[in-house]
C-alpha positions in Angstrom: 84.8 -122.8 51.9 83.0 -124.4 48.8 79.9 -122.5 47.9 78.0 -125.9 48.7 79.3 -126.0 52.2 78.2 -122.0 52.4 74.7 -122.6 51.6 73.9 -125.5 53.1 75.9 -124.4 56.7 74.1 -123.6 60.0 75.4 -119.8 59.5 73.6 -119.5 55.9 70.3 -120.4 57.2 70.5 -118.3 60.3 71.0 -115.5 57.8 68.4 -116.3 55.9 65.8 -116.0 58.5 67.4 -112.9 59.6 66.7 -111.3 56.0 63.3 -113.3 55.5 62.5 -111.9 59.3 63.2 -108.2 58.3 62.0 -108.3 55.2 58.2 -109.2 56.2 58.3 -106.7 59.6 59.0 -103.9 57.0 56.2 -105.4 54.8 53.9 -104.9 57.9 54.9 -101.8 58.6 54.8 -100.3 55.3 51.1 -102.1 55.7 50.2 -100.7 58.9 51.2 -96.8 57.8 48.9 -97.2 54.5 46.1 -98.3 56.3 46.6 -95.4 59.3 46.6 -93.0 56.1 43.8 -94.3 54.6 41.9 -94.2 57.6 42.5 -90.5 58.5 39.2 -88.7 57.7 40.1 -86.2 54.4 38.4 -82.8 54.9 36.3 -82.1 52.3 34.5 -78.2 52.6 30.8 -79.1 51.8 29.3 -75.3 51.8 30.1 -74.8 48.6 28.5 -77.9 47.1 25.5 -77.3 49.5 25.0 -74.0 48.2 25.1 -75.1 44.7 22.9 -77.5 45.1 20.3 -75.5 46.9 20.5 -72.6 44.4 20.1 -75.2 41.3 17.4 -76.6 43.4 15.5 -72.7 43.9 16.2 -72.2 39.6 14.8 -75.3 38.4 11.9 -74.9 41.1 11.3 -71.0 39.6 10.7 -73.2 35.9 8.7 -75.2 37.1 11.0 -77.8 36.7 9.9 -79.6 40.1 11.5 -83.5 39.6 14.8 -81.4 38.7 14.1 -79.3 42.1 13.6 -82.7 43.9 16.9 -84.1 42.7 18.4 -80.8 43.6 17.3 -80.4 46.7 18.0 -83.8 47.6 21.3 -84.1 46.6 21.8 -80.6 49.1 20.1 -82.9 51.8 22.9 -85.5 51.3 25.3 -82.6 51.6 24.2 -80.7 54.4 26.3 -80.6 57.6 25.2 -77.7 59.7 21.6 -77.8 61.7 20.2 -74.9 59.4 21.8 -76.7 56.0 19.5 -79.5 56.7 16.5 -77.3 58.0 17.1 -75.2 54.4 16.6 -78.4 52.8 14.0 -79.9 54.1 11.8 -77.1 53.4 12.5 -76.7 50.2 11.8 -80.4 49.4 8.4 -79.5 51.3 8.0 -76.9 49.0 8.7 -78.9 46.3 6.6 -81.7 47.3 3.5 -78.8 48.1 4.1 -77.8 44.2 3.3 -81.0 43.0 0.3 -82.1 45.3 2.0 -84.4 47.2 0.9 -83.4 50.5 2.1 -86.6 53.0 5.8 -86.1 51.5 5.3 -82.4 51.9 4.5 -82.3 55.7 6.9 -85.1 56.7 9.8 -82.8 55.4 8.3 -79.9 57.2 8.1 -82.3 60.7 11.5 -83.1 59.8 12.6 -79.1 59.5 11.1 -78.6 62.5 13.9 -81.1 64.5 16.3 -79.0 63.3 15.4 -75.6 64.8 14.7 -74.1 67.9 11.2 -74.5 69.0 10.8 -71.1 70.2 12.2 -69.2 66.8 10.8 -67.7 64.4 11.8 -70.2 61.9 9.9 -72.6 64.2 6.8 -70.4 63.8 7.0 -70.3 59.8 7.2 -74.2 59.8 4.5 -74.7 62.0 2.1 -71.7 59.6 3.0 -73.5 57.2 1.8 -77.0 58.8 -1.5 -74.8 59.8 -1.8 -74.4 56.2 -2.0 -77.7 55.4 -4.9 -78.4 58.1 -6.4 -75.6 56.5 -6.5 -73.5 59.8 -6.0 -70.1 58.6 -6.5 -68.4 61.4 -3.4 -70.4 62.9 -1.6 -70.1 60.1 -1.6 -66.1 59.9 -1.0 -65.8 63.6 2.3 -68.4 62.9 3.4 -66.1 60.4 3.0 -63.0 62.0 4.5 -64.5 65.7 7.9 -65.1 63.3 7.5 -61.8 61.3 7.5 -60.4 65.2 10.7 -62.1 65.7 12.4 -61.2 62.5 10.5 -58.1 60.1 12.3 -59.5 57.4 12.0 -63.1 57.4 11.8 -64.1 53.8 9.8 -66.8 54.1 6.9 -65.4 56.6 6.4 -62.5 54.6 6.6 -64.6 51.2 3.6 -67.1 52.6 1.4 -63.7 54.3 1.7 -62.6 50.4 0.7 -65.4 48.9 -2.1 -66.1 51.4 -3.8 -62.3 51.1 -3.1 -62.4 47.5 -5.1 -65.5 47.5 -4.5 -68.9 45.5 -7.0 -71.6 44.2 -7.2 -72.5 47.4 -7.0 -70.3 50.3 -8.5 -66.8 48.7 -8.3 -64.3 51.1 -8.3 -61.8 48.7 -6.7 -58.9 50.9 -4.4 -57.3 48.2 -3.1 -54.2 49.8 -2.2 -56.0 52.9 -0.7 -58.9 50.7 1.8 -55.6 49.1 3.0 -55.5 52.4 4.7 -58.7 52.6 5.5 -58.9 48.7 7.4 -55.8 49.1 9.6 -57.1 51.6 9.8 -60.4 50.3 11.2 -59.2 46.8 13.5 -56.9 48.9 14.6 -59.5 50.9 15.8 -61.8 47.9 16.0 -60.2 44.7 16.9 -63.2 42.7 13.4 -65.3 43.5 11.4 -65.5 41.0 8.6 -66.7 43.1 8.8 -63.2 45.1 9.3 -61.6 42.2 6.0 -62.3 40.7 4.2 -62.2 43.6 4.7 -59.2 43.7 4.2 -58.1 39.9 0.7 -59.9 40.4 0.6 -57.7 43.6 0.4 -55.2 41.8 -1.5 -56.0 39.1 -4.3 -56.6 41.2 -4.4 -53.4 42.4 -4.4 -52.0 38.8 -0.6 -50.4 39.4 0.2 -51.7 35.4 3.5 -49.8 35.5 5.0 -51.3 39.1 3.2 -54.6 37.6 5.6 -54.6 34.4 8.8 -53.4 36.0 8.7 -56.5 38.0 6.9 -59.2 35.2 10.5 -57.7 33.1 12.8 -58.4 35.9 11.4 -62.1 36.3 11.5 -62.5 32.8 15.3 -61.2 32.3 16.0 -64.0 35.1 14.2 -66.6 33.6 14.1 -66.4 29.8 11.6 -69.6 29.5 9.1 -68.1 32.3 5.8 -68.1 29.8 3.6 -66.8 32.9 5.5 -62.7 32.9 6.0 -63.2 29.2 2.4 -63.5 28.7 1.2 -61.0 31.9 3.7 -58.0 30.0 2.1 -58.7 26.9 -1.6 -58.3 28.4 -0.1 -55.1 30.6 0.9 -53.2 26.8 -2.6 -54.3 25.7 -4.5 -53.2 28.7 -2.7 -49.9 28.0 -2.8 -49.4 24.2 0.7 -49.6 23.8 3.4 -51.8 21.8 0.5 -54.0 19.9 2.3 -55.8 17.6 5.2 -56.3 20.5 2.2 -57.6 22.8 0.6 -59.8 20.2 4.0 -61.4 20.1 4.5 -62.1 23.6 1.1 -63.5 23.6 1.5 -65.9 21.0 5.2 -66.9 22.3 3.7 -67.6 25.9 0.1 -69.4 24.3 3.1 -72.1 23.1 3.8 -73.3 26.5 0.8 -73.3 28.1 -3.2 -74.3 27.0 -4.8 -71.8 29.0 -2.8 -68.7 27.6 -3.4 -70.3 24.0 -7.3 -70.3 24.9 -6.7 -66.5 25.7 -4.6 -65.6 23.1 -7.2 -67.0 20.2 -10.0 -64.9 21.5 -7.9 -62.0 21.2 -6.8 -62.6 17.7 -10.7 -63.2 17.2 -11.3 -59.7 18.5 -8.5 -58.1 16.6 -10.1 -60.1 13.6 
């Protein structure tokens, strides 16, 4: 049969649709198993990156660095899957937000930490001493604390906010400093790595005039924090206080006076005195 007659016969065409009719279903199929895959959820292990994020978050907070501790702390937010990821998270945002006077962001993360836990917990407790705290109820606010430290001895943060409230702030100056070691003790024994505990309890102790507990723990904050002008400049006033290592405390002073007005006011009287 002529070619011509073959491609323009009955038979030809019926092939041809045959092909063209294959040809797409295998097109749609090959559509239809790219799309299942793409549409099967990937597993992707997001503890890891929470914990970075949060422990970023806790460093940069520790320097003072408190728009970096936003971002961190944030981005941990984002991350967080479990109930106590996102509890974790918002209070440290609250934290964050309490650092920088921003109260009304402050306690809307600590409502929101609050939906996360169980009412009755002592992790409900510290949220709600810590909401006390911003009504300025102290009485409430020590009674919260305790009810959770009566749940759990060695919850970090109950015994970290009992510390800071007895060794008194700008604010809220209790002024109870041997009841404020209590809680600093286990704070810093609790979590070894915060600075924040840390220091609280190195000014713990310097308030009670213990200069030698006071500088083994102003020395461990500063070997976590190299930058951290505040135990810098409390180890140099320790040596001074005690008549030791002059010329070493003269340089932390001045090193520490770079970073912050108030310790260069300091440290110019002294060089006046010494003068």
């Amino acid at each position: 049969m002529p070619v011509r007659q073959i491609f323009g016969s009955k038979l030809f065409v019926l092939l041809l649709i045959v092909v063209i009719g294959l040809g797409m279903a295998n097109i749609l199929w090959l559509s239809k198993s790219h799309l299942a895959m793409s549409d099967t959820p990937t597993f992707v292990d997001t503890e890891p990156l929470f914990a970075s994020a949060l422990q970023n978050g806790k460093t940069a907070f520790a320097q003072n660095q408190f728009l970096r501790a936003e971002q961190m702390f944030t981005e941990a937010l984002h991350l967080a899957m479990a109930r106590s990821e996102f509890e974790e998270a918002h209070l440290q945002l609250a934290f964050t937000f309490q650092a920088t006077g921003d109260a009304r962001s402050a306690i809307g993360h600590l409502k929101d930490a609050l939906t996360f836990v169980d009412l009755s917990s002592a992790d409900a407790h510290v949220i709600r001493g810590h909401l006390a705290w911003y009504q300025d109820d102290l009485v409430r606010t020590v009674a919260e604390f305790e009810t959770a430290l009566a749940q759990e001895p060695d919850n970090f943060y109950a015994n970290n906010a009992l510390g800071t409230l007895f060794l008194g702030d700008e604010v809220h100056a209790l002024w109870d400093y041997r009841r404020a070691l209590k809680f600093n003790e286990v704070a810093a024994q609790h979590d070894a790595d915060s600075q924040l505990a840390l220091r609280n309890l190195a000014q713990n102790y310097f308030a009670l005039g213990n200069y030698t507990e006071a500088l083994i723990y102003f020395e461990k904050t500063l070997a976590l924090d190299a930058s951290d002008s505040e135990s810098r400049f409390m180890i140099g006033m320790i040596h001074l206080l005690r008549f030791e290592h002059i010329p070493e405390a003269i340089a932390l002073l001045k090193e520490a006076a770079r970073s912050n007005l108030e310790y260069q006011k300091v440290f110019d009287q002294i060089v006046v005195f010494q003068s």
